[in-house]
C-alpha positions in Angstrom: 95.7 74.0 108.5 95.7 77.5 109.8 99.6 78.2 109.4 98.5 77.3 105.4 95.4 79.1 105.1 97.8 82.6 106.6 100.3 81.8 104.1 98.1 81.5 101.1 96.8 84.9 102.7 100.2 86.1 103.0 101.0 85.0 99.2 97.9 86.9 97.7 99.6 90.4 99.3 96.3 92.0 100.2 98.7 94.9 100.8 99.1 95.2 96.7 95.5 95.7 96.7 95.8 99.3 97.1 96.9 99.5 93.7 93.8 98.5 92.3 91.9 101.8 93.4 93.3 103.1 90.0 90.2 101.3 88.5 88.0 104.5 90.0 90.0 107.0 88.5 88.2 107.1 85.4 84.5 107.3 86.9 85.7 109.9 89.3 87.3 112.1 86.5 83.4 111.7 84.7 81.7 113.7 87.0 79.4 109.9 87.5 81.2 108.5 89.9 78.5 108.7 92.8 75.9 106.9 90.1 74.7 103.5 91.5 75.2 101.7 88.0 79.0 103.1 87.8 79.8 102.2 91.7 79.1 98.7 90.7 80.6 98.3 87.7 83.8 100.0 89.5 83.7 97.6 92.3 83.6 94.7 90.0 86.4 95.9 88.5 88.6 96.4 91.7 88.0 92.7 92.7 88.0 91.4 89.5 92.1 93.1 89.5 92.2 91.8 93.3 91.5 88.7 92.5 93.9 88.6 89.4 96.9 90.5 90.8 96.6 87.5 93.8 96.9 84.9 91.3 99.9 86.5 90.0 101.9 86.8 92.9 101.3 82.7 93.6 102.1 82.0 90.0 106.0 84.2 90.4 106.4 83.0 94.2 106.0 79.2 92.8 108.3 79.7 89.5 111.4 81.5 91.6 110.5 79.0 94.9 114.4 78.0 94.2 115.7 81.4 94.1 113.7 82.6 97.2 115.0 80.1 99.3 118.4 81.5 98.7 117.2 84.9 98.9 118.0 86.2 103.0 114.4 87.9 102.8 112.0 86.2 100.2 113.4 83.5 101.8 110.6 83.8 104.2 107.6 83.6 101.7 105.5 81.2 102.4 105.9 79.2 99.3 109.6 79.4 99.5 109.4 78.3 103.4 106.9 75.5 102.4 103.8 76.6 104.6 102.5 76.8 101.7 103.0 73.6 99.3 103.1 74.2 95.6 100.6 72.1 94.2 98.1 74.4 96.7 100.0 77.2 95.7 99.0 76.6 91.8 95.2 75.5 93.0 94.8 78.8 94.1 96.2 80.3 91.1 93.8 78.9 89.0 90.9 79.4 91.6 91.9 83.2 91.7 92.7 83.6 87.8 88.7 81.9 87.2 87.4 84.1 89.3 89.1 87.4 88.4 87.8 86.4 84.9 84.4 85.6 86.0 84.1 89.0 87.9 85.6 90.4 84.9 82.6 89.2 83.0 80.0 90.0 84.7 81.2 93.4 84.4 80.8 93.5 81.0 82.7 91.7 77.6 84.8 94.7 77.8 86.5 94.8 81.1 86.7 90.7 80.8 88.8 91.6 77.7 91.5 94.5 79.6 91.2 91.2 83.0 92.6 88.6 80.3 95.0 90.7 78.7 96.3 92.1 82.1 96.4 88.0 83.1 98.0 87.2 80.0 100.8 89.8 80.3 101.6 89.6 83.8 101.6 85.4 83.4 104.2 85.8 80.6 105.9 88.5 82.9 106.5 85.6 85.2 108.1 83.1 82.8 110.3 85.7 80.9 109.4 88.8 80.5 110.9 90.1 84.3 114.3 89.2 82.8 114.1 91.2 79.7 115.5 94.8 80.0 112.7 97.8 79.2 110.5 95.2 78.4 110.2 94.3 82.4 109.3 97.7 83.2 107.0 98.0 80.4 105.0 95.2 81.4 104.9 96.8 84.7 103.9 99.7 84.0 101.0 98.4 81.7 99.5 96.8 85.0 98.6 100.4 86.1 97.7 101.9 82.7 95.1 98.5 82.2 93.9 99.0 86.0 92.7 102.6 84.8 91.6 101.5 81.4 89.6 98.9 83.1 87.4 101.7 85.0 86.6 102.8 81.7 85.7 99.7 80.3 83.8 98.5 83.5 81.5 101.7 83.0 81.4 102.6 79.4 83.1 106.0 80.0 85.7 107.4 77.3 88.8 108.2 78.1 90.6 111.1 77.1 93.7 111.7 75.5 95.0 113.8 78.4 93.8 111.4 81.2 95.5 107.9 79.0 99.2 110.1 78.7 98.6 110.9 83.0 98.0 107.1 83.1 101.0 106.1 80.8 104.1 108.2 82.6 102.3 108.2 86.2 102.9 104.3 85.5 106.1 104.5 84.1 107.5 107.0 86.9 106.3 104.3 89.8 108.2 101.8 87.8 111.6 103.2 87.0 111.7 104.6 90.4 111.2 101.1 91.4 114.0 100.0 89.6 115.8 102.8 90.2 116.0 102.4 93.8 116.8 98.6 93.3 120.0 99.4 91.4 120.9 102.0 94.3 120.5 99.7 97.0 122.5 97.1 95.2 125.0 99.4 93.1 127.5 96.2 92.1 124.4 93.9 91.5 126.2 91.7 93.8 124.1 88.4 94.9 120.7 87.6 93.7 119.3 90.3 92.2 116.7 90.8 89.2 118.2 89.5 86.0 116.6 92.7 83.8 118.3 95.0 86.8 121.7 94.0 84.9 120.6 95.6 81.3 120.1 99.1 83.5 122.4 102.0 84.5 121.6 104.4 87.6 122.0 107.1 85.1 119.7 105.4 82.4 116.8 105.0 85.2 117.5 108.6 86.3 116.7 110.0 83.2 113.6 107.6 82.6 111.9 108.6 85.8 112.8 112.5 85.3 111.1 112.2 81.8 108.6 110.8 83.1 107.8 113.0 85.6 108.3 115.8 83.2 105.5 114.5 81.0 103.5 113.3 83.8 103.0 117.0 85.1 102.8 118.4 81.4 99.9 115.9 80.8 98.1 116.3 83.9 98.2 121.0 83.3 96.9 120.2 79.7 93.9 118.4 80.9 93.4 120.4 83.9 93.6 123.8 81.9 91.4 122.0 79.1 93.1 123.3 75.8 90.5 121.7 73.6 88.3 123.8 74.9 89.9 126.9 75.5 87.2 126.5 79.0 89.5 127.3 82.6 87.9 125.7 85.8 89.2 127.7 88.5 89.4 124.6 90.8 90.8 122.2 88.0 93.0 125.1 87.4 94.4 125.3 91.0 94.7 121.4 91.2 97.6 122.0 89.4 99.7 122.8 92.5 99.0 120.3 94.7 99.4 117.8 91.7 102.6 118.9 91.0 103.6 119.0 94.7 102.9 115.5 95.3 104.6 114.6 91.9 108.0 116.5 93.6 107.3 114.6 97.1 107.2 111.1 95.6 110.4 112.1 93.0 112.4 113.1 96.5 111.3 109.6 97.6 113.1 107.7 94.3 116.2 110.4 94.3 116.6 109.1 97.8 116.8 105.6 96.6 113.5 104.2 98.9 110.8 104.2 96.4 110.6 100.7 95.8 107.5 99.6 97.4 105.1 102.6 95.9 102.4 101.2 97.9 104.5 101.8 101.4 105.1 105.1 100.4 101.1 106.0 99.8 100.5 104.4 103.2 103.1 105.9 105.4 104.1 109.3 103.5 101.7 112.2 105.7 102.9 115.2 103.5 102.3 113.1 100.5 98.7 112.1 101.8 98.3 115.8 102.5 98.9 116.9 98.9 97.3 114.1 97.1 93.8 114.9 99.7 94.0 118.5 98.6 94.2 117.7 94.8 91.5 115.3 95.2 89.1 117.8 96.9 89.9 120.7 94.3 89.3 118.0 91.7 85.9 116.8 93.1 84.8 120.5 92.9 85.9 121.2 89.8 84.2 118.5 88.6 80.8 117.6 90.7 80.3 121.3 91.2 78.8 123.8 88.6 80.6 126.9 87.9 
């Protein structure tokens, strides 16, 4: 009973979790982030994603339980090494999906929508999507861009054009560096590997993730500068550099070829940590302090 109850724990990948902090970006960008009302409705939304990203994970382990099992590392899942059996495994699916959705609601109709359609998508990402070319990584990459929309939604804060194009190529730079480090690791696609992997080149991913961080930084100067305004906040304004820093840090990561586990990366990278702490205090003044 207890080696089951650490797989299922094991299968939900509290680790992934991290991922789901995106849902505060929004409220901290508003200048209400420290309001009671908006911490809750953020935190509903982070378990609500929690909760739904879990049941994910136990819906893909249980579909490609064949293929792990002939895999020499997802071998070890517990679904694929039967601690876990798969009628459990799809019990706590369900348990997990209801209650991301029931979170989700009481959060308002509008977060339960972006919960169902990030359900909905990442479900049919585990039947057939993950094997389509472009259309793999765009369903990827939507699971960040809906994570942030979702802090908007949660607390009724607009979102900006700027800060929905930072969301949209910081997503899609994550997720081609993800590939691309895949297709570096495994160059002849020898083996089991992904079935969309085969419809990229290393040279097609290259220049996805370079376009993307291109736009990324371009995005993040143009909202930090404030061109609609014409307005410049000296600390928004300085932000700029250790944005763009961290952007360069976590590029050096995919050029090497060991960016595909983001999360790894945010845990164990100190100079990245370093960068991404300064940006976030410049930002917190520029925005919670008056000028």
């Amino acid at each position: 009973m207890s080696s089951t109850i650490g797989g299922i724990a094991r299968t939900a990948r509290p680790r992934q979790w991290l991922k789901n902090v995106l849902v505060f970006a929004a409220p901290l960008a508003s200048a209400r982030f420290l309001e009671a009302s908006i911490l809750l409705d953020s935190l509903l939304a982070f378990l609500a994603f929690c909760a739904s990203a879990s049941a994910v994970y136990f819906i893909n382990d249980t579909l490609d339980v064949k293929a792990d099992r002939a895999h020499p590392r997802k071998r070890n899942r517990p679904i694929a090494a039967g601690i876990v059996r798969i009628p459990a495994a799809i019990a706590t699916a369900v348990i997990l999906l209801l209650g991301g959705l029931g979170l989700a609601l009481a959060g308002g109709w509008e977060l339960l929508v972006v919960v169902a359609v990030y359900d909905t998508i990442q479900i049919a990402y585990c039947f057939w999507l993950k094997h389509q070319p472009i259309l793999d990584i765009a369903v990827v990459s939507s699971g960040f861009l809906l994570r942030m929309i979702a802090g908007g939604a949660a607390t009724g804060i607009e979102l900006s054009q700027w800060f929905l194009l930072v969301a949209v190529f910081g997503s899609l730079l994550m997720v081609s560096g993800k590939r691309y480090a895949e297709i570096l690791a495994n160059p002849d696609l020898q083996g089991e590997v992904r079935g969309s992997l085969k419809g990229y080149s290393r040279t097609y991913l290259a220049f996805m993730w370079h376009t993307a961080a291109t736009i990324l930084v371009l995005g993040y100067s143009l909202w930090a500068f404030d061109p609609a305004t014409g307005s410049v906040d000296l600390w928004l304004s300085i932000s700029v550099a250790p944005f763009v820093l961290a952007v360069l840090r976590y590029t050096q990561h995919i050029d090497r070829g060991d960016a595909e586990a983001p999360e790894d990366i945010a845990i164990h990278d100190r100079m990245l940590q370093a960068f991404a702490a300064a940006w976030l205090v410049l930002v917190a003044v520029g925005i919670y302090l008056p000028s």
